[in-house]
N, C-alpha and C positions, 0 to 999 in steps of 0.2 A: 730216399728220404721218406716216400711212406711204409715202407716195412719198417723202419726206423720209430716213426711216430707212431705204428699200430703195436710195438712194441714199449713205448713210450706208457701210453694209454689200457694196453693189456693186464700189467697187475690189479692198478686199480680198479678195472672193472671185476676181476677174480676176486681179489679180495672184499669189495663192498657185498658182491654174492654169495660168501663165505659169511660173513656179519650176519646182516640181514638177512638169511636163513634160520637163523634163530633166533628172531622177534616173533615169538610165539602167541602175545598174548593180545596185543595191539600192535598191529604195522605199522609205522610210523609214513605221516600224511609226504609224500613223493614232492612234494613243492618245500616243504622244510626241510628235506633234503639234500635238494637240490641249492636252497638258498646256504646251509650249511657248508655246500661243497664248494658255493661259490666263496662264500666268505675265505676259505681256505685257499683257493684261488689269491684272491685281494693278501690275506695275511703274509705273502710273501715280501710285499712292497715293504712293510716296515721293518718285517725281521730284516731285508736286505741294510734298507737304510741304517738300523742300530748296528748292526754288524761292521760295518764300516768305518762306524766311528770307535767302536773298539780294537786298540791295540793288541797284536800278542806279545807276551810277556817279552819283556827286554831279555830279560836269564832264564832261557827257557828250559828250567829243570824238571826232570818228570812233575813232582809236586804243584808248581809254577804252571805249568804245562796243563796239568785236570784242572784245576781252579779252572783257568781260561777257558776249556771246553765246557765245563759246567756253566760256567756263568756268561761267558762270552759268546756262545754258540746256544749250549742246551738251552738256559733260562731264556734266551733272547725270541728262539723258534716256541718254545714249548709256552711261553708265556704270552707272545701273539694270537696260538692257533686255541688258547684257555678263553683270552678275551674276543673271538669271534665268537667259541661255543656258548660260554655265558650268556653273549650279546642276543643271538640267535636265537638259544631253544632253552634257556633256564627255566623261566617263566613260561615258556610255553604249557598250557592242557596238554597236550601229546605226551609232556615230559611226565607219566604214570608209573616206571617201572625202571627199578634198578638200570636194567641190560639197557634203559635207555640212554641212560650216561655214557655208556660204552659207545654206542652207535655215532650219538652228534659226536664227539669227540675225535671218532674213526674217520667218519664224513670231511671235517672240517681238517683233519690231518692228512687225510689224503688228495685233497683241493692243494695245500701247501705241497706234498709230495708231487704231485702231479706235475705243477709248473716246475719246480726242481728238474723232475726226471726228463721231460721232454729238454730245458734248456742241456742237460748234460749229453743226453744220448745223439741232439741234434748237434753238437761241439765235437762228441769223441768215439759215435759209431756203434754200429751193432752189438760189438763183443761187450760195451759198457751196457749197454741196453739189458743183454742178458743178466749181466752180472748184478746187476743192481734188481732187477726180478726178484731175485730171491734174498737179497740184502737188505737196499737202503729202505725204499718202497713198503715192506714188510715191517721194518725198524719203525719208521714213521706211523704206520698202522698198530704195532705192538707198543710205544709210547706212548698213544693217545689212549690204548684200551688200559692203561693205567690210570691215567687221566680220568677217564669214563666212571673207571669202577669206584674211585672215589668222592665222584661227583653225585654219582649214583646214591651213593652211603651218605653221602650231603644233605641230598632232597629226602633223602625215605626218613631220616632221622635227622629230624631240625636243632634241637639240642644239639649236635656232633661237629655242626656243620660247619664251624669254625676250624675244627681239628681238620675236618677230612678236605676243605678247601686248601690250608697248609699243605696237608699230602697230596693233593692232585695236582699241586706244582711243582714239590719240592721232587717227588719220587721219578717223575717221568724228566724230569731236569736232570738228575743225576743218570739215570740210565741211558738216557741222550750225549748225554755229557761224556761216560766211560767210553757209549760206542764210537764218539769221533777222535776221542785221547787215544784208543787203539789203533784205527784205521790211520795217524796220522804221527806218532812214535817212531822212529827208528830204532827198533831191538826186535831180535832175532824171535822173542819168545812171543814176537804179536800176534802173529796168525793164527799161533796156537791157540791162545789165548782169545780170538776174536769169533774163532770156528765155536771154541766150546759156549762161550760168551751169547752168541748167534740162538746155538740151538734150546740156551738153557731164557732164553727170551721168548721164543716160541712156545717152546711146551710152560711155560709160565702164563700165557697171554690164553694156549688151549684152556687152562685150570678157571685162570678169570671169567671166560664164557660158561665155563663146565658152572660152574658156583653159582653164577646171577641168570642164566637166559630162563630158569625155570622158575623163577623167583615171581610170585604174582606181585601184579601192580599193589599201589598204594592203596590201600582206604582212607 
């Protein structure tokens, strides 16, 4: 049980490490943080609750099928863990630089990951533990730094902010939404399809940080 849990807790501590190594310009204050992560924490309780009361499609045709993860699963997660980071750190002074966006975003989706991956790994064991390491965990952290980046594009340019608030939902919505229609299809071409899907998220999420971490703050 606790190898289990230290492997629970393990990515996210890799990954907030990975983030926040390159907050170059202002480190963001360790107690907004932390309240961020907590939030993400708490944001599980609702996405649980809406979940619940959403059906899956009676005619579950492929088609039928993404809708439901998009909107039934992605929008339901991905728009929780928007209204903790808003709530949190929008307003905040801290909030000075692009790559900040990314950061609260990452925080407050890896609080939500977190409680996830610990109830799973504590339900179904090591080998899930691992697997989800390099998977869900990362998935969750790679959806919010979409999130982020246009949250980020929000605050630096106020004019915009209408558009780029659209995209900070809708985009990390759909990408949410594709990786659980994948993992949860019965056709032969998934995994294929979920391997390349995986890696072409990653090296997309590297590009997001490549772009914004060198970005100076506001004036």
């Amino acid at each position: 049980m606790i190898l289990n849990l230290f492997l629970a807790i393990l990515p996210t501590i890799i990954i907030v490490t990975y983030f926040l190594k390159f907050d170059r310009y202002n480190p963001e204050p360790p107690r907004l943080l932390f309240r961020l992560f907590l939030g993400g924490c708490i944001s599980v309780i609702p996405a649980v609750i809406i979940e619940m009361m959403i059906d899956e499609p009676a005619y579950p045709t492929y088609f039928n099928y993404f809708v439901y993860c998009c909107l039934g699963i992605g929008l339901v997660e991905e728009g929780c863990k928007y209204f903790f980071t808003k709530l949190l750190a929008y307003r905040s002074n801290a909030f000075d630089e692009i790559y900040d966006g990314i950061i609260y975003c990452v925080m407050v989706s890896l609080g939500f990951a977190t409680v996830e991956n610990i109830l799973y790994v504590m339900q179904y064991g090591t080998s899930v533990a691992i697997t989800r390491m390099i998977t869900a965990v990362p998935a969750h952290a790679i959806f919010a730094a979409t999130m982020g980046y246009h949250m980020g594009y929000g605050k630096a340019f106020p004019r915009q902010r209408t558009l780029y608030k659209i995209l900070s939902i809708v985009i990390p919505t759909i990408l949410h939404g594709f990786y659980d229609y994948i993992l949860t299809i019965n056709a032969n071409w998934a995994l294929i399809v979920f391997v390349v899907y995986l890696i072409w998220l990653y090296k997309r999420t590297f590009r997001l940080i490549r772009i914004t971490h060198e970005v100076p703050p506001f004036k």
